[in-house]
N, C-alpha and C positions, 0 to 999 in steps of 0.2 A: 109173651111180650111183657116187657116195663112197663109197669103202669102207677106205681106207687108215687104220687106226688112228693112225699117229702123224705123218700128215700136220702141218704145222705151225701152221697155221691151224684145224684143226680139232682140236686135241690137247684144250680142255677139255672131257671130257663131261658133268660134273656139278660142283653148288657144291665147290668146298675153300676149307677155312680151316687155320691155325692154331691149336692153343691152350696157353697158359702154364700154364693149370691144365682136366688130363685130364677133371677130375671130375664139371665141370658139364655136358659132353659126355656124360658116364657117365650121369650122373644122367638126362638127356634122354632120353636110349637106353633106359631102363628104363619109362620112363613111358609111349614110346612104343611098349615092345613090351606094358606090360599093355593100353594103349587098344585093340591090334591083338589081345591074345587074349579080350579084354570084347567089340568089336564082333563078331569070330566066333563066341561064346556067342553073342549077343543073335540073331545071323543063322539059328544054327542053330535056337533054343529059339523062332522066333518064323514057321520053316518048320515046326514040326513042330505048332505052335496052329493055324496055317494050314490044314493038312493034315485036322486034325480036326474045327475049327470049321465050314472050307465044306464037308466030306462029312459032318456034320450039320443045319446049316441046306439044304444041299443036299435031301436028303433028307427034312427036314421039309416044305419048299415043295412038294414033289411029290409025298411021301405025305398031305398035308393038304389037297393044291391043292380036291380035291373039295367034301371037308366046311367047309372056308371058304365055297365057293362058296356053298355049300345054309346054311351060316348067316347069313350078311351079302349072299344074292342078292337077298334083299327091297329093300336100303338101297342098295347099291351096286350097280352092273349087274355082272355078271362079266368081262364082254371089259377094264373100265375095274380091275378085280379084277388079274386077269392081266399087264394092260400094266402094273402097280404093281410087281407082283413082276419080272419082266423089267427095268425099270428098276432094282428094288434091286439084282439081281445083276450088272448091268453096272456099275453106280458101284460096290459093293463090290468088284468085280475090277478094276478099276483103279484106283484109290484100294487096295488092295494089293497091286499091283505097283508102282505108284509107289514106295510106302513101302520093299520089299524094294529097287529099285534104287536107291533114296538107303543102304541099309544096308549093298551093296554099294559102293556108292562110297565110304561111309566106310571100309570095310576095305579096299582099296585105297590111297587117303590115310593109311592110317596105313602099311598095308606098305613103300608108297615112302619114307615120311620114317625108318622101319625102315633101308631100305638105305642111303638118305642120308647117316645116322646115323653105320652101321655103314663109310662109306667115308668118312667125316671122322674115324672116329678110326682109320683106319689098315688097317683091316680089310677083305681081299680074298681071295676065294675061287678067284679066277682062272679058269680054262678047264678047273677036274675037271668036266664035264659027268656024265660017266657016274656019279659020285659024288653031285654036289648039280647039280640041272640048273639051266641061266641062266635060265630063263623061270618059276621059283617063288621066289618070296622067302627060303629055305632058302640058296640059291646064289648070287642073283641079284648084280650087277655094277654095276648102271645102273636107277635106278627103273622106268624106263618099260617094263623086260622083265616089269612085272605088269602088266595088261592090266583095264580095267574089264569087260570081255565077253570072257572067253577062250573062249568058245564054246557053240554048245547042247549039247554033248555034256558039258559041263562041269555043275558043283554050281553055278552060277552061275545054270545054266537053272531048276532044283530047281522051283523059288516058280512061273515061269512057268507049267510042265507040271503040278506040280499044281493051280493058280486054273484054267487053261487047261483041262483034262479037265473039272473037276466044273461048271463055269460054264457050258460047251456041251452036258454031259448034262442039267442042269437047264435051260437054253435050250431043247433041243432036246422037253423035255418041257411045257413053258410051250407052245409056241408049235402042240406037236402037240395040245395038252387046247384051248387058244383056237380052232385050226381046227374041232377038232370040235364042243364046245361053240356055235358059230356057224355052222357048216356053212361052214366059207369053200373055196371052190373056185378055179382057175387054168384060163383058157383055153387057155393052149399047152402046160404042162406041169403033172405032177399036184400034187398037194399035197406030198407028204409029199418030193417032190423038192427043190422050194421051200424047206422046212425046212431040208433037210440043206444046202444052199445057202447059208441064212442062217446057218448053224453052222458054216460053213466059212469064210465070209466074219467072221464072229466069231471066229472063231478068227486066223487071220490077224493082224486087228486087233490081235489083244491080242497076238501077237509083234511089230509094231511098233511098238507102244506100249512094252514092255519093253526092244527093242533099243535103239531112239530113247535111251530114258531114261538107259542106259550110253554113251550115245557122249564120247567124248573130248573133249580141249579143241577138236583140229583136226577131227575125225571128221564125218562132214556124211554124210546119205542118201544124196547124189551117190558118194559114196565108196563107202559100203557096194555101192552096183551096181555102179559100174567096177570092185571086186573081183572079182563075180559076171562079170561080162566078160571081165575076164581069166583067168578059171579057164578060160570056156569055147574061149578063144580059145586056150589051154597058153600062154600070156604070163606070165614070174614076172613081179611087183612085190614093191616092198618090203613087208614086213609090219607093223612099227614103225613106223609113220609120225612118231608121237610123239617119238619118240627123233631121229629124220632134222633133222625142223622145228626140235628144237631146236637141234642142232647147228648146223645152218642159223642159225640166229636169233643163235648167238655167234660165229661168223664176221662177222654184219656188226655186232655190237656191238665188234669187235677192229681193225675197220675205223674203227669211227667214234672206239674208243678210240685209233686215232693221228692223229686230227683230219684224217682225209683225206676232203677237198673231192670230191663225185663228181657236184657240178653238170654238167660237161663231158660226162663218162664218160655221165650219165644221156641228155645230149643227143645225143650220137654215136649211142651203143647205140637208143635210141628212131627213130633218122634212118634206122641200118641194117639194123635187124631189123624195128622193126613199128613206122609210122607214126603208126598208129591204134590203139595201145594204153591211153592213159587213153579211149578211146572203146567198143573190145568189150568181152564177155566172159569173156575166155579164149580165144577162138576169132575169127580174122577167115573169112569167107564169100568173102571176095575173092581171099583169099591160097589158101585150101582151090580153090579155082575156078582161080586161077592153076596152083597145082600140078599139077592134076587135066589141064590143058591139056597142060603139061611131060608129065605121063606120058605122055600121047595123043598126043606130039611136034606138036602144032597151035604150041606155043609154045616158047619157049626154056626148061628146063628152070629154075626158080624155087623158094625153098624156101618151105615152105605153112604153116611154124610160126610161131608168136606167139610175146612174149619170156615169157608164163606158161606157152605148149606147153614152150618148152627146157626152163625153169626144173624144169617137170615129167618129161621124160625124163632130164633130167641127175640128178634126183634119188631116183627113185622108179621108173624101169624100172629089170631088169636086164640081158634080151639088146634088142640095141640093132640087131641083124642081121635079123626078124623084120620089116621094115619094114612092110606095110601092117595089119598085126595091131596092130603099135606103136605105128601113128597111128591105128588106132580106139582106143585106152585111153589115150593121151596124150589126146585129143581132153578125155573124160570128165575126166581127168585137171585137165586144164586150167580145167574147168568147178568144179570143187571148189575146186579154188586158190583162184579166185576168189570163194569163199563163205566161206572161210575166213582168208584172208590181206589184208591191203588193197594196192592196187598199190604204193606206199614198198615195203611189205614184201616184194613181188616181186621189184622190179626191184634193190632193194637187196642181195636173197637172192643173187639174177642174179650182180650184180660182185663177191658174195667170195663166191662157190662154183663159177662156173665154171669150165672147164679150157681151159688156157693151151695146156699141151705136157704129157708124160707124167711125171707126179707131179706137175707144174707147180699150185695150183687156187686160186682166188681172186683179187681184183686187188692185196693185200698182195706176193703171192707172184710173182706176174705182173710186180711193178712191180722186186720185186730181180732177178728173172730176166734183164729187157731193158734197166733200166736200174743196175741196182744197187744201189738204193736205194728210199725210201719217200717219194714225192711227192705234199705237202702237198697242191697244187693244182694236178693235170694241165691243164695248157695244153688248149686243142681239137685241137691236133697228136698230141700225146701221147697223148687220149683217145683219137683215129680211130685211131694204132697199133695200143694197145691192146684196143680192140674190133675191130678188119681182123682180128689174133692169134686171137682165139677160137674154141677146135676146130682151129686148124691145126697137129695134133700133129707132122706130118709135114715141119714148117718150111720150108714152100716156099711161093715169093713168087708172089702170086695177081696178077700184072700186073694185067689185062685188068680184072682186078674193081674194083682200087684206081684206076687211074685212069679208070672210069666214074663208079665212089659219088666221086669227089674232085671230080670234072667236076659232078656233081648239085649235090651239097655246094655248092660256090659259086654255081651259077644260083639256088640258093635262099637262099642271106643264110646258109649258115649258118659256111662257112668263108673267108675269103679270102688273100690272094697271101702276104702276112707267113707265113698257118700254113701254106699247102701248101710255102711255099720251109723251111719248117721240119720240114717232114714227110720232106722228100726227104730231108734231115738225117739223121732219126732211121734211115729204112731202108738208108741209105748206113752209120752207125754198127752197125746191128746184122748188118747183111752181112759188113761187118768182125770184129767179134765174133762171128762166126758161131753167131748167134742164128737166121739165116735163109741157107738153101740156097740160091743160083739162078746163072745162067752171066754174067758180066760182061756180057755183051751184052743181056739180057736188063732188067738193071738201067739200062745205057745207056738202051737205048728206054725205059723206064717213066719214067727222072727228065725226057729229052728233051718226055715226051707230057704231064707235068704243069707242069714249066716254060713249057711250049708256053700251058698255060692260065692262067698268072701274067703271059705275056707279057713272061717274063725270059729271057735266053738261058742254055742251056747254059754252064759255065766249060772252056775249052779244058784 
C-alpha cells in the first residue's frame, strides 16, 4: 500500500485555497461549527424520546395486548389483531433507524466540512495524538478520519441497541401471546424455540439495516465481509478506505491535468495483465485456475491477478508476504472494487498509483524516472516499457518475458516492426542510464531475439 506522505504525486490530501479576505473563511467556519453542535443536540435530545417513547408504547402493546383482544375480539379476529401490531413495531423500528442514520450522517458532514474549514484557513493540529487524537474531529487532520460508523461499541450504535432491545422484547411477546392464543405448534422444534429464532433473526436485521444506512460513499456489503475476513485471517487492511480512494482519485486527476494521452498505456496494460478485464468481475476463473496449476507445478508458474486484484493489493493490503491469505482478501477485495468503482476508474487508478521502483509511483513519476520528462502521448513502445517496469523494484531486465509478450504482441496486430525496433531503443537507452541492471550479453541476446522478429538484422 501507499503510504509515503509526501510522495509527489500523491501530496494533495484535501481541497486548498487561498484567500485575500480571511473573513468570509471565518465566517463559514462558524456556521459550520453551530450546524455541527445543533445536529449533535438534535441527535442526542431525539435518542433520549426514542428511548422513552418505545419503552412506553412497548409496554403498552404488551400490557394491553389482552384486553384489546377481549375488546375488539368480536369485530376483528385476534391473530389478524396481533399481526397489526407486529407490523407497527417493525415499520416503527425502522423507519427510526433510518431517521437516526440520516442524523448521523448529517453530523458527520458537518464535522468534515469542520475540518476542511479549519485546514483552509491554515490551521493544523499535526501528529499531538496523545493530546487531541486524529480519528475525532477535536484533532483531526484529513476529513475522512471521522467515520459515518465508527463502531457498535460507539454512541453511534446508542439508537440501534436501544430500537433493537425493546422491539424484540415486544416481538418476542406478540408472537409468544399469538402462539398461545391460537395454539400454534411446530413439528420438529418447540414453539417457543421458533420465537426466540424469529427475534434473533429480527434482530440481526435491524443491525443490517442500521449498518447499511451509514455506509460510505465507496463502502459496499462486500467490504464490510472482506473486513470480517480479514480479521479472521490476522490480515491487516487498510482501515480508511475513504481517504486511500481519494487520494487515489487525485492522482489520476494530476494525470489527466497534464493532458497525458493513456490510450497506449491502457492498451498494453490490458494486453499484459488481464485480457479479459472489461469482461469479468473483479476476478477472472481462468487466471485463478491458471495459478492454482503454477502452484501444483502442472504448469509454468503464472500470475492469477486481474488489473482490479493489483489495483487492490497495491492499495488496501498491508503485509504483502502473507500470500495465500492475501489472495483470499484480495479476491473479495477485488469484488467490491468492482461495485463501487467503474472500470475507467480502475484501470485509470492502476497508471498513476502504481509502483514503478522504490519511491518511484504512478505513470507521471514513472515517466521522469526513465525518461525525464512528462510524455503527452506514449507511443505503443513506450507504453510496453513502461508497463514490462511495473513492480520491478529491483531493476532487472526480465528477458525471456519481454521478448515472448513482444513476440505475442505482434501475432496479434497489436504491435509491429517500427515499435519493437523502437523499443529495443528505449531499453538499450535505459541500460545506459542505468535505470535497468543486466550483463551486456544478456541484452545482446534479447535486442538479437526481438530483431530476429522484425526481421531486421542486428547493427554490427
Amino acid at each position: 500500500m501507499i503510504e509515503e506522505e509526501n510522495s509527489h504525486s500523491w501530496k494533495q490530501h484535501y481541497p486548498s485555497y487561498h484567500f485575500k479576505e480571511r473573513d468570509i473563511a471565518l465566517e463559514e467556519y462558524k456556521v459550520a461549527a453551530k450546524t455541527l453542535e445543533a445536529e449533535e443536540r438534535v441527535f442526542l435530545n431525539a435518542s433520549n424520546i426514542t428511548l422513552v417513547a418505545a419503552a412506553a408504547l412497548g409496554s403498552l402493546v404488551v400490557g394491553s395486548s389482552e384486553k384489546i383482544s377481549n375488546i375488539f375480539g368480536n369485530v376483528v379476529p385476534t391473530y389478524v389483531m396481533f399481526s397489526l401490531f407486529i407490523f407497527a413495531t417493525i415499520i416503527f423500528s425502522v423507519i427510526t433507524l433510518k431517521y437516526f442514520a440520516d442524523r448521523q450522517k448529517s453530523i458527520v458532514f458537518a464535522a468534515r466540512k469542520v475540518i476542511v474549514l479549519r485546514r483552509m484557513l491554515g490551521l493544523s493540529f499535526g501528529h499531538i495524538q496523545l493530546v487531541l487524537p486524529n480519528w475525532r474531529i477535536e484533532g483531526a487532520d484529513q476529513p475522512f478520519a471521522v467515520k459515518l460508523f465508527s463502531g457498535w461499541h460507539t454512541y453511534v450504535a446508542y439508537p440501534f441497541y436501544i430500537l433493537s432491545l425493546i422491539s424484540s422484547a415486544v416481538l418476542f411477546f406478540l408472537l409468544a401471546a399469538l402462539a398461545k392464543n391460537h395454539e400454534i405448534y411446530f413439528i420438529f422444534l418447540p414453539t417457543w424455540v421458533i420465537i426466540i429464532l424469529c427475534v434473533f433473526i429480527w434482530y440481526v436485521f435491524l443491525a443490517y439495516i442500521y449498518r447499511t444506512s451509514l455506509l460510505d460513499t465507496h463502502e459496499h456489503p462486500i467490504y464490510l465481509l472482506t473486513c470480517d475476513i480479514a480479521k479472521t485471517l490476522y490480515l491487516s487492511i487498510v482501515e480508511n478506505v475513504e481517504y486511500v480512494i481519494y487520494r487515489a482519485k487525485l492522482a489520476t486527476y494530476e494525470t489527466s491535468r497534464q493532458n497525458i494521452d493513456l490510450t497506449n498505456l491502457q492498451k498494453i496494460l490490458i494486453f499484459v495483465e488481464d485480457k479479459e478485464f472489461f469482461k469479468h468481475y473483479g476476478i477472472s476463473f481462468k487466471a485463478i485456475g491458471r495459478g492454482l496449476l503454477g502452484i501444483l507445478r502442472i504448469k509454468r508458474k503464472s500470475g492469477g491477478s486481474t488489473i482490479t486484484q493489483q489495483v487492490a493489493r497495491t492499495l488496501f493490503i498491508h503485509d504483502l508476504h502473507k500470500t495465500y491469505r492475501r489472495k483470499i482478501v484480495e479476491i473479495f477485495l477485488a469484488l467490491w472494487l468492482e461495485k463501487v468503482l467503474s472500470k475507467n476508474e480502475i484501470i485509470n487508478i492502476y497508471l498513476s498509483s502504481v509502483r514503478f521502483e522504490k519511491g518511484i509511483f504512478g505513470i507521471l513519476e514513472g515517466m521522469n524516472w526513465f525518461f525525464g520528462k512528462h510524455i503527452k502521448e506514449p507511443s505503443l513502445a513506450e507504453s510496453f516499457f513502461l508497463i514490462e517496469r511495473v513492480s520491478n523494484i529491483r531493476s532487472k531486465l526480465l528477458s525471456n518475458k519481454i521478448i515472448q509478450t513482444v513476440k505475442t504482441a505482434k501475432e496479434k496486430g497489436l504491435m509491429h516492426e517500427n515499435d519493437i525496433i523502437e523499443l529495443v531503443k528505449i531499453y538499450a537507452q535505459a541500460i545506459k542510464n542505468k535505470k535497468i541492471y543486466t550483463q551486456n550479453e544478456e541484452f545482446e541476446n534479447m535486442r538479437n531475439m526481438l530483431l530476429k522478429i522484425t526481421n531486421t538484422k542486428a547493427p554490427k
